[in-house]
C-alpha positions in Angstrom: 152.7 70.4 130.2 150.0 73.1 129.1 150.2 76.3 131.6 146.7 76.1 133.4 147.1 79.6 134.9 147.1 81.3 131.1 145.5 78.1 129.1 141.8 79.8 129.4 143.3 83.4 128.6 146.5 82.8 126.1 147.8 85.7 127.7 149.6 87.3 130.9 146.6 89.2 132.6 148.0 92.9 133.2 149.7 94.3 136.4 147.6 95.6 139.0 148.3 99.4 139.8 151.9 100.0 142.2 151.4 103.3 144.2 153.2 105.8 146.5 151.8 108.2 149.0 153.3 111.0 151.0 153.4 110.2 154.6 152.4 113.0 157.1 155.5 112.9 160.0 155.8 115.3 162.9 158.3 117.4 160.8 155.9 117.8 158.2 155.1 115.8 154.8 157.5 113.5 153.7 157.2 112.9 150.0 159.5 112.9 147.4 160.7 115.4 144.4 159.2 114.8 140.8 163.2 114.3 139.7 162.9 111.3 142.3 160.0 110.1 140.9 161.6 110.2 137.2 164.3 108.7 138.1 161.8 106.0 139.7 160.1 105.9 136.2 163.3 105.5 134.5 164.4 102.2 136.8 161.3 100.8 135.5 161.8 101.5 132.1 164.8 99.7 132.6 163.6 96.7 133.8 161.1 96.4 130.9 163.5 97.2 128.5 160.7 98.8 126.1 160.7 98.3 122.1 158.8 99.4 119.6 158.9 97.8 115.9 156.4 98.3 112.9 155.4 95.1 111.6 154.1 93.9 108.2 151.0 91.5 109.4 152.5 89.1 106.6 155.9 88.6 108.1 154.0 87.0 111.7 153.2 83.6 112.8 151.8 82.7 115.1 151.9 79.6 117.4 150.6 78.8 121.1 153.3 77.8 123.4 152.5 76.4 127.3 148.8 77.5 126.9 149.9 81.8 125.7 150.1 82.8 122.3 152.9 83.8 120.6 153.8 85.5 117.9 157.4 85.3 115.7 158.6 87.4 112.7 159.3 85.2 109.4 162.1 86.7 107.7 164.7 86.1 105.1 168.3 86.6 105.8 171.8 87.5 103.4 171.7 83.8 102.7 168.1 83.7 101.4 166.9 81.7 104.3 164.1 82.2 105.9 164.0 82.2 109.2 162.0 83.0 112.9 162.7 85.4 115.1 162.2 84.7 119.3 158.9 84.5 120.5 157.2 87.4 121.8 153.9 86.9 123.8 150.9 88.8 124.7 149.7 90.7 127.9 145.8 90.5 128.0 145.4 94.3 126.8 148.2 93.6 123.9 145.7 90.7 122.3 142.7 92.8 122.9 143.9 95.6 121.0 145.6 94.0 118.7 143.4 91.2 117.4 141.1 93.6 115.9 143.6 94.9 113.8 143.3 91.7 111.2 140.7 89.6 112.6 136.6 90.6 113.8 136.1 92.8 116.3 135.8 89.8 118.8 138.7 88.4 117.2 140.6 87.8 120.9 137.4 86.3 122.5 136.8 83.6 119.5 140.8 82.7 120.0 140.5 82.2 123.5 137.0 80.2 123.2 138.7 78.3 120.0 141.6 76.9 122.2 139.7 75.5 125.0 137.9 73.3 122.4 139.2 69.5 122.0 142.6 70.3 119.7 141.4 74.0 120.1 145.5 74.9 120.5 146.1 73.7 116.6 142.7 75.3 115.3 143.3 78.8 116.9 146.7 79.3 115.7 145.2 78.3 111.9 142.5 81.3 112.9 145.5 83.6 113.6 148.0 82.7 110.9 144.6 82.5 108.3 143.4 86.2 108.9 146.7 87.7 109.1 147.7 86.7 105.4 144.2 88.5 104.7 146.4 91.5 104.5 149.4 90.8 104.9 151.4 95.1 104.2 149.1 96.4 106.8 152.4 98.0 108.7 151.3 98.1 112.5 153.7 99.5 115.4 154.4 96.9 118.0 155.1 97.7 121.5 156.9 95.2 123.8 158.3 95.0 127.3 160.1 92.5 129.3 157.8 90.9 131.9 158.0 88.1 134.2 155.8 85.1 132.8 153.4 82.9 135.1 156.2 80.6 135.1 158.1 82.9 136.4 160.5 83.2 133.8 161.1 86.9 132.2 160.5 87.1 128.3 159.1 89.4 125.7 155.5 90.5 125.6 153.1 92.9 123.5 151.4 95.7 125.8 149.9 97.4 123.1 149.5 98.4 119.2 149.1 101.2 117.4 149.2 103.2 114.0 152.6 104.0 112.7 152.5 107.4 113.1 151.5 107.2 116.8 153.6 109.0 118.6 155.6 107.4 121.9 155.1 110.1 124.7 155.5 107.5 128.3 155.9 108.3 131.7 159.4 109.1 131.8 158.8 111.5 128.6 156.0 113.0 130.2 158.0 113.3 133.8 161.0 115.0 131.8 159.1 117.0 129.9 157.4 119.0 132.9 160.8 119.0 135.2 162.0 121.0 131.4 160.1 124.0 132.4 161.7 124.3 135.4 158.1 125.4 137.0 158.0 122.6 139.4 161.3 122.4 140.5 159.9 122.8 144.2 157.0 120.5 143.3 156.6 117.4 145.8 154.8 114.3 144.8 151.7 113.4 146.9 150.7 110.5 145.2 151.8 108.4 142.2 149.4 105.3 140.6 151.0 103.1 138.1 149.7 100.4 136.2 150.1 98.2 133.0 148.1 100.7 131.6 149.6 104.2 132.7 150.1 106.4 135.5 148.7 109.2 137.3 150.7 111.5 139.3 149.8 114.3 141.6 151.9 117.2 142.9 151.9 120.1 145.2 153.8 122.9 145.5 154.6 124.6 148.9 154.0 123.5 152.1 150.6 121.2 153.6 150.8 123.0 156.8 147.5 120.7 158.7 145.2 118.1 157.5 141.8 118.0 155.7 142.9 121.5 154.3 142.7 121.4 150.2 145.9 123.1 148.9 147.1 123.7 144.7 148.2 121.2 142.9 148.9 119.3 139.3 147.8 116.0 137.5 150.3 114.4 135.1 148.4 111.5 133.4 149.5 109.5 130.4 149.5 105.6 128.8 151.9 103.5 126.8 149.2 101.5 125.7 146.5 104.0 124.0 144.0 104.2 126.7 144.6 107.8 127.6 146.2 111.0 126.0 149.1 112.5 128.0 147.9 115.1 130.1 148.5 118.2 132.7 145.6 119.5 134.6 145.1 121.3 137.8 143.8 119.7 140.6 143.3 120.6 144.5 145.1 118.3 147.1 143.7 117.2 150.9 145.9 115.2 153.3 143.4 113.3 155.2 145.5 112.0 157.7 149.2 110.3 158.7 148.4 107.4 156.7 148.8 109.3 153.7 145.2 109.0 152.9 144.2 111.7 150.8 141.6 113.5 148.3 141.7 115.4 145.0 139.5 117.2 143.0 140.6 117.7 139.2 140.1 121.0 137.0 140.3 121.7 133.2 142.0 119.0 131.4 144.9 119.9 128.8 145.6 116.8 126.2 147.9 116.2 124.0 147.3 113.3 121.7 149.8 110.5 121.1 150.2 111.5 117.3 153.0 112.9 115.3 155.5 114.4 116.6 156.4 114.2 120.4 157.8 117.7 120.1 154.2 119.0 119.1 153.6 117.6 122.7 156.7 119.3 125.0 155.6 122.7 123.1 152.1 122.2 124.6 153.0 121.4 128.0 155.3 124.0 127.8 152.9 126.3 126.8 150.0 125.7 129.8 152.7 124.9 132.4 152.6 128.5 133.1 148.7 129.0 134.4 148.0 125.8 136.1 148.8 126.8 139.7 146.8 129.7 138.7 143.8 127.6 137.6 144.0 125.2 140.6 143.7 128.0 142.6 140.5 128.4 141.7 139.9 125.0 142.4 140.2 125.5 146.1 138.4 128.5 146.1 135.7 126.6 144.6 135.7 124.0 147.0 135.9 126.3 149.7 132.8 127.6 148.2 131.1 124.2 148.5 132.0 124.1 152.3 128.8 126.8 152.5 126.2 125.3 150.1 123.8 123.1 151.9 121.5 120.5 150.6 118.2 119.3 152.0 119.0 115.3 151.8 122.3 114.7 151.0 121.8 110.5 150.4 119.2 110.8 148.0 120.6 114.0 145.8 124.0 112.2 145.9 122.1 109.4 144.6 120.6 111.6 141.1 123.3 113.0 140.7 125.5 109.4 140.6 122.5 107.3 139.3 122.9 106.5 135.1 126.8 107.1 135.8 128.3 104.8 138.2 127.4 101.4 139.3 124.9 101.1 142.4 127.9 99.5 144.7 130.1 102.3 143.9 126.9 105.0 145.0 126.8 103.4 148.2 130.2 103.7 148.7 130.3 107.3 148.1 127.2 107.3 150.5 129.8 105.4 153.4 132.3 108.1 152.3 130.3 111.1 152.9 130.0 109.8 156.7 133.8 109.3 157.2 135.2 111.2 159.8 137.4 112.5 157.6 135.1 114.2 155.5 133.3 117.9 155.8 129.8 118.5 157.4 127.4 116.3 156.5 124.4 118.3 154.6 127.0 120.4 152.3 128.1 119.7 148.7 131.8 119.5 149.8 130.7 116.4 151.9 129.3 114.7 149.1 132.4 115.8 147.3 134.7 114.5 149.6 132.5 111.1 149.8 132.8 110.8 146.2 137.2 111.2 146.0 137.7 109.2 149.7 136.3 105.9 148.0 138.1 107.0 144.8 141.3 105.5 146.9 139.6 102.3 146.9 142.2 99.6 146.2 139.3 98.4 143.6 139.4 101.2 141.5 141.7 100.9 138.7 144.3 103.8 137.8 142.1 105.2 135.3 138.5 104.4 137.6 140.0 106.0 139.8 140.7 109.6 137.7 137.2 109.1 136.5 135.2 109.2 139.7 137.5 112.0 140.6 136.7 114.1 137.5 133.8 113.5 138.2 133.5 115.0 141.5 134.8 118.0 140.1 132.4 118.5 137.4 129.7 117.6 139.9 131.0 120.3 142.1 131.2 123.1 139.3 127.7 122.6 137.9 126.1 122.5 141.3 127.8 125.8 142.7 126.3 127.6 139.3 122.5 125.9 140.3 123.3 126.8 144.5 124.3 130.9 143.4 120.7 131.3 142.5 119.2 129.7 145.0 120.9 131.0 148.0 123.3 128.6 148.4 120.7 125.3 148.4 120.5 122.5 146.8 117.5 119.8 146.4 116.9 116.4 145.7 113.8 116.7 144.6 114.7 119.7 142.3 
């Protein structure tokens, strides 16, 4: 029997984000070490049991089983037979990315519309197996994890594709790489994001001593599936209360693309590890800068600075942030800060929507400090 849940998508939608928080106690924070978090990355990594091959496009077929597509490796074995290898499926992200690679640019969509057609099942797989004989030694690297199915059985499936020569630089490489400098061996982890499509990690060093009080910190970001570049940036770090609520403001970004060699990539984190505490000191001072910088109508500035960027439902929720109790004075461009990374927690916000309004907060806060210096410490909306 066809499975409805996947029949109008051929694929496993991706996994919604998993998080941890530090938790605020009456013995301080209680959060755990960045080697507890990679050894949390590495039980994952387990589970999935991660592989990558590179794939001629001619050896596939591909065939729809219980309403997902699947894909199998033609080969020819000692005896000259040729035979199939197991089935491996797709994720929704894996299709997306990796139609395009042999078929139009809306290559996933037409499968997908195709298959909910009257014998739509025989004349998409035809669409898949026609266009990847078009060129059949484009060599593609295949990544695939273990995941459970909407059946709830656990089989193979394609997260992503890339180049060859990408380079495979994950969470736990990225985790083991910092804990190699032996910088952050103190480091405690404040909050950790993880989704099909990455992870974002934050960390302070030293003790959070009270609440609302922005401290140093680092970002570690990266993806398995090409979305973002692994990265290490400074941030600042707020405990908003014993919930583990908190904020974070993010400073200069320091990629490192996934291409080449991986080593290319430890040497560069090895290489900035050294001034990032340094740099997000800064980032406090800046914001403790913002504390003093007042604007005449906070709502409607917020609003032209946002507008053209974000979405009007997420404006409004900054504008509900901004009069949290948990955020500074109302009137100063820290508040509107602070409005803008509070909703950033939003359970809404994907891994990666929720770095971007962050970043953005940041920038917002940097180019508005420059404007409020000459005009002692004001801002406008109408300027």
């Amino acid at each position: 029997m066809p499975n409805n849940i996947t029949r109008n998508q051929l694929t496993l939608p991706n996994r919604r984000k998993y998080s941890i928080k530090a938790r605020a106690t009456s013995d301080g924070v209680n959060a755990t070490t960045l080697e507890g978090l990679r050894d949390h990355a590495l039980t994952v990594r387990e589970l999935q049991q991660p592989i990558d091959r590179v794939f001629e496009l001619g050896q596939m077929m591909f065939t729809i089983e219980n309403g997902e597509l699947a894909m199998r490796r033609c080969l020819t074995n000692a005896k000259g037979q040729r035979v199939q290898t197991e089935a491996i499926r797709f994720t929704t992200h894996g299709l997306n990315i990796f139609a395009p690679a042999f078929m139009p640019r809306s290559g996933a969509n037409m499968l997908r519309a195709t298959a909910n057609t009257p014998d739509g099942d025989k004349v998409a797989m035809l669409l898949a197996n026609y266009h990847a004989q078009q060129n059949p030694e484009k060599r593609i690297l295949v990544r695939t994890v273990l995941k459970k199915g909407p059946d709830g059985e656990v089989r193979r499936y394609v997260r992503s594709i890339h180049s060859p020569n990408y380079a495979v630089h994950d969470e736990v490489d990225l985790l083991n790489d910092v804990l190699d400098t032996r910088l952050f061996d103190d480091a405690r982890v404040m909050s950790f994001v993880q989704d099909d499509f990455g992870m974002v990690a934050r960390l302070v060093q030293g003790e959070i001593s009270e609440l609302h009080v922005p401290v140093p910190g680092i970002e570690l970001i990266t993806s398995p599936v090409g979305t973002r570049c692994s990265e290490i940036s400074p941030c600042t770090y707020r405990l908003l209360c014993e919930n583990g609520m908190t904020t974070k403001e993010v400073g200069q970004r320091h990629r490192f693309r996934h291409f080449g060699d991986t080593a290319r990539i430890r040497r560069g984190i090895m290489d900035v590890a050294e001034n990032i505490m340094t740099n997000a000191s800064g980032l406090v001072q800046q914001y403790q800068a913002a504390l003093s910088v007042a604007i005449d109508d906070a709502h409607a500035w917020m609003t032209n600075q946002l507008s053209g960027t974000f979405s009007q439902q997420t404006i409004e929720q900054v504008a509900f942030g901004m009069e949290d109790q948990t955020s500074s004075e109302y009137g100063t461009l820290a508040n509107v800060i602070d409005g803008m990374t509070l909703i950033a927690q939003n359970d809404n916000f994907g891994v990666f929507d929720q770095w971007e309004l962050e970043a953005e907060a940041q920038r917002l806060m940097e180019r508005s400090l420059v404007r409020a210096r000459r005009n002692d410490n004001q801002l406008f909306a109408d300027a």
